[in-house]
C-alpha positions in Angstrom: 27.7 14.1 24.5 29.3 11.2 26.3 26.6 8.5 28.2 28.9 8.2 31.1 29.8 11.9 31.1 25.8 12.3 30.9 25.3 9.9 33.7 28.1 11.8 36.4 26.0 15.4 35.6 22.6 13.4 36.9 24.1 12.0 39.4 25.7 15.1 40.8 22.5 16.9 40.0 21.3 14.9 42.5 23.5 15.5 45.3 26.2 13.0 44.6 29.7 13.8 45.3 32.4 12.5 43.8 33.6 11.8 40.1 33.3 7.3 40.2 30.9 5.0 41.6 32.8 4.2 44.5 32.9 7.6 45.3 29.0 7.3 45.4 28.2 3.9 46.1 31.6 2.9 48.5 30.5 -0.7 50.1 28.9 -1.6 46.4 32.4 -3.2 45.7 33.0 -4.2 48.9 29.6 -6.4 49.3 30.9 -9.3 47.0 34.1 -10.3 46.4 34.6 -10.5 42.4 35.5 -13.6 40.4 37.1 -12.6 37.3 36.7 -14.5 34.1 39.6 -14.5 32.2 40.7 -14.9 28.7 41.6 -18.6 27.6 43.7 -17.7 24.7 45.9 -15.1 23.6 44.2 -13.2 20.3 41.5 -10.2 19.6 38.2 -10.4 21.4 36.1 -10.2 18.1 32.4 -11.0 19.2 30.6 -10.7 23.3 27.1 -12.0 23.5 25.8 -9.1 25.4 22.1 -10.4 25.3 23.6 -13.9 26.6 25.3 -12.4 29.7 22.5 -9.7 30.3 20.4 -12.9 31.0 22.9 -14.5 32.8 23.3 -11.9 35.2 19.1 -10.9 35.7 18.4 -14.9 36.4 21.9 -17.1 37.7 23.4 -13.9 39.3 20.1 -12.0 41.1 20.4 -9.1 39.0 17.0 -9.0 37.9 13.6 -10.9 37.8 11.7 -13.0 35.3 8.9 -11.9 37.4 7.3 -9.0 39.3 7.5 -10.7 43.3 10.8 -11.9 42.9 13.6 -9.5 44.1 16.6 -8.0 42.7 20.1 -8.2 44.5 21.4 -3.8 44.0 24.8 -5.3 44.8 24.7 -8.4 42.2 25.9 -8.0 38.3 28.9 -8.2 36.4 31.7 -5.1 35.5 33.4 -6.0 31.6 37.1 -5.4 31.8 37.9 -5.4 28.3 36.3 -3.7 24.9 35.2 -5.0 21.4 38.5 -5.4 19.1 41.1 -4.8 21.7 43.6 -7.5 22.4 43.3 -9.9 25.6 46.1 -11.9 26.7 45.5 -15.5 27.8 44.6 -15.0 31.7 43.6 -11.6 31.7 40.4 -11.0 33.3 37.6 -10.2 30.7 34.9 -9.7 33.1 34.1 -9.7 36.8 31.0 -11.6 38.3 29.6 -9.8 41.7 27.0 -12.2 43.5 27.0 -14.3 46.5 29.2 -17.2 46.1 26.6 -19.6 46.2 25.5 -18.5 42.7 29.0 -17.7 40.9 28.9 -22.1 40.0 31.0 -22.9 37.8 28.7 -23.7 35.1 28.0 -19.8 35.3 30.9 -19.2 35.0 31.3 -21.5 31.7 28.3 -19.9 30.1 29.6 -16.8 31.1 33.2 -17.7 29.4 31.0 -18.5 26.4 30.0 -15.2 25.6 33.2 -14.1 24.6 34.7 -15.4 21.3 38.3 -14.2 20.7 40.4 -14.7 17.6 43.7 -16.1 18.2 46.6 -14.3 16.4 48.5 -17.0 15.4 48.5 -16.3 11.1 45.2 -15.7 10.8 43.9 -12.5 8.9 42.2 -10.6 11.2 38.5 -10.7 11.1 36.8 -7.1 11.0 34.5 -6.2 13.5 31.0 -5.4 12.6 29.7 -2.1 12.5 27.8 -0.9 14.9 25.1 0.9 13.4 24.0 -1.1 10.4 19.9 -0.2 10.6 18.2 3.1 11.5 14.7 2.8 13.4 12.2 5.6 13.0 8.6 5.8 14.1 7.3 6.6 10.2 9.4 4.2 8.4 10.3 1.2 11.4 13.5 -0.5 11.0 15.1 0.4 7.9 18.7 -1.1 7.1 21.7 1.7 6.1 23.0 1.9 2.9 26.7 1.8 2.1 26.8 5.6 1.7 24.6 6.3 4.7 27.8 4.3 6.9 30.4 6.5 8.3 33.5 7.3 6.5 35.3 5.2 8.8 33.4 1.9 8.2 34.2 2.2 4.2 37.7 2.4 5.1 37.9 -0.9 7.4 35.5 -2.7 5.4 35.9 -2.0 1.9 33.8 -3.2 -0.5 
């Protein structure tokens, strides 16, 4: 089944009405303005540091905590605009920071740009994206990389051997 699809049937479960998250959540967008950060280039956004930005946005925007007494902003975090492998335009906005705009500096916003790596179409050969299961992790055996066989159809037909 679908996470998000998964997420709407809990949330209705529990009384929510509504089919988005400003159905259910209304001034959630309206607490923060957003300051997009948009693409510098034209080209293929190949590569997002999601582990970079998930640590941007628990410590520089309020997210989260490093530690148990500090608190957490609910209306603080960022909303990604664009997917793995799609094409961006130069200017579009790739993501959209939501703190108090004390904290949105711009050397967040730098770091933040950072996390994105897009490939520029002039004549380059396009770079494949990665799959996205590589390794299979199981309580008897622990982390155990996928063979080539063991990869979907899919993957032996964008990255041949």
């Amino acid at each position: 089944p679908d996470t998000l699809q998964m997420f709407w049937d809990m949330g209705k479960a529990q009384g929510a009405k509504g089919d988005s998250i400003q159905d259910w959540y209304p001034q959630a967008f309206e607490i923060y303005q957003g300051v997009d950060i948009v693409a510098p280039t034209t080209g293929r956004l190949i590569e997002i540091s999601t582990t970079q930005l998930g640590l941007l946005a628990n410590v520089s925007l309020g997210a989260g905590r490093k530690q148990v007494h500090e608190s957490v902003d609910p209306y603080a975090g960022m909303l990604l605009r664009c997917k793995l492998g799609h094409q961006v335009r130069e200017g579009q906005p790739m993501l959209t920071l939501y703190a108090p705009k004390e904290k949105i500096t711009s050397a967040v916003m730098e770091q933040v740009a950072r996390c994105f790596t897009i490939q520029q179409n002039d004549n380059e050969a396009a770079a494949p994206l990665k799959p996205v299961v590589t390794h299979v992790v199981t309580l008897e055996d622990g982390v155990q990389e996928m063979s080539w066989e063991e990869l979907a159809p899919c993957f032996h037909e964008l990255y041949p051997k």
